[in-house]
C-alpha positions as CSV (number, residue, x, y, z in Angstrom):
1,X,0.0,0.0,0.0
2,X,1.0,3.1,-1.4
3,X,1.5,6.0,1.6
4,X,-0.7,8.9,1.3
5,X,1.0,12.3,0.9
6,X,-0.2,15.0,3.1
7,X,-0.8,18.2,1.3
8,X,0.9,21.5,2.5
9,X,-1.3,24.0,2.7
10,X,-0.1,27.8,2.3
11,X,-0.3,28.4,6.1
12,X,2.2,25.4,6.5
13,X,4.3,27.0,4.6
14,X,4.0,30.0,5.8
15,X,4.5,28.5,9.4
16,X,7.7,26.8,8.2
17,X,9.2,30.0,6.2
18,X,8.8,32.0,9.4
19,X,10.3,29.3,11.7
20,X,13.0,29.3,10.0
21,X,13.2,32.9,9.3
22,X,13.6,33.3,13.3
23,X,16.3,30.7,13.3
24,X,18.2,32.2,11.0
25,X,17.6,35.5,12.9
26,X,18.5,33.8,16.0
27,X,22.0,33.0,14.3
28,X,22.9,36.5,12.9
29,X,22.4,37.2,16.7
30,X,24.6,34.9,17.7
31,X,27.0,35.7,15.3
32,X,26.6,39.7,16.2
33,X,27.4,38.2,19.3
34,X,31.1,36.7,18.9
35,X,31.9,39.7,16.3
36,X,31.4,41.9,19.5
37,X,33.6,39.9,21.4
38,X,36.4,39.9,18.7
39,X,36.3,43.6,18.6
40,X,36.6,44.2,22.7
41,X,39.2,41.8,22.3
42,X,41.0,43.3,19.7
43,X,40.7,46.8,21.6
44,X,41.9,45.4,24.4
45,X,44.9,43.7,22.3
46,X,45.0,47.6,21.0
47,X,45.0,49.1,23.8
48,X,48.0,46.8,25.4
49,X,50.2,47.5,22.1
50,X,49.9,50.9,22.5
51,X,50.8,51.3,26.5
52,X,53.8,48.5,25.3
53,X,55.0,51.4,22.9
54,X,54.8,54.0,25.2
55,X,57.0,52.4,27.9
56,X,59.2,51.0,25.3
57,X,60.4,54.5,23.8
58,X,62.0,55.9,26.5
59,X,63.6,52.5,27.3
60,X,65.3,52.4,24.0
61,X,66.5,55.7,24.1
62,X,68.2,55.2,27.5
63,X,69.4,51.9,26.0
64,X,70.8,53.6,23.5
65,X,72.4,56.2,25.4
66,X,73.7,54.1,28.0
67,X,75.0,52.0,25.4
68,X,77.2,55.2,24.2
69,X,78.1,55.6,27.3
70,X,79.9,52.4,27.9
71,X,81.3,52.5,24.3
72,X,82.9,55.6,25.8
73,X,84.3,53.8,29.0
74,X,85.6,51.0,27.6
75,X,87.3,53.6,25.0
76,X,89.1,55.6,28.1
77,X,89.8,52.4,29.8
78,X,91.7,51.0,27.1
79,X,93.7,54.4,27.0
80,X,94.5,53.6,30.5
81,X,95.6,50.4,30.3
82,X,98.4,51.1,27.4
83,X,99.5,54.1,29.4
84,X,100.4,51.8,32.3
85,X,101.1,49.1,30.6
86,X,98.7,46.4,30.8
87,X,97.3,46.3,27.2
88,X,95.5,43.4,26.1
């Protein structure tokens, strides 16, 4: 025996369309969701970058001038050392 097929009428199909009409609105909500957390993240990530530059400038530059500095001392001490004597 041959199954009977039930017939859709249009307010089946209009039941169905809208059901998943709200699912699919129920995912662009969910995915509105996790692109709002990426972008607190990323301002965050942002946000930590930019304080790491700002502490690193100065740092370099007393790097840097520190490392004249020493470049300078080990010039005089070398002086030193072949005026007494004790040259490498």
């Amino acid at each position: 025996m041959a199954k009977a097929k039930k017939q859709i009428t249009l307010n089946d199909l209009a039941r169905m369309m809208q059901s998943e009409f709200i699912d699919i609105h129920k995912e662009f909500r969910q995915i509105h969701e996790i692109d709002k957390l990426f972008v607190d993240e990323f301002d965050r990530i942002r946000s930590d970058i930019r304080d790491i530059k700002t502490t690193l400038g100065p740092l370099v530059r007393i790097m840097a001038e520190q490392e004249r500095e020493l470049g300078d001392i080990r010039l005089r001490l070398n002086q030193v050392e072949r005026k007494v004597g004790i040259s490498k």
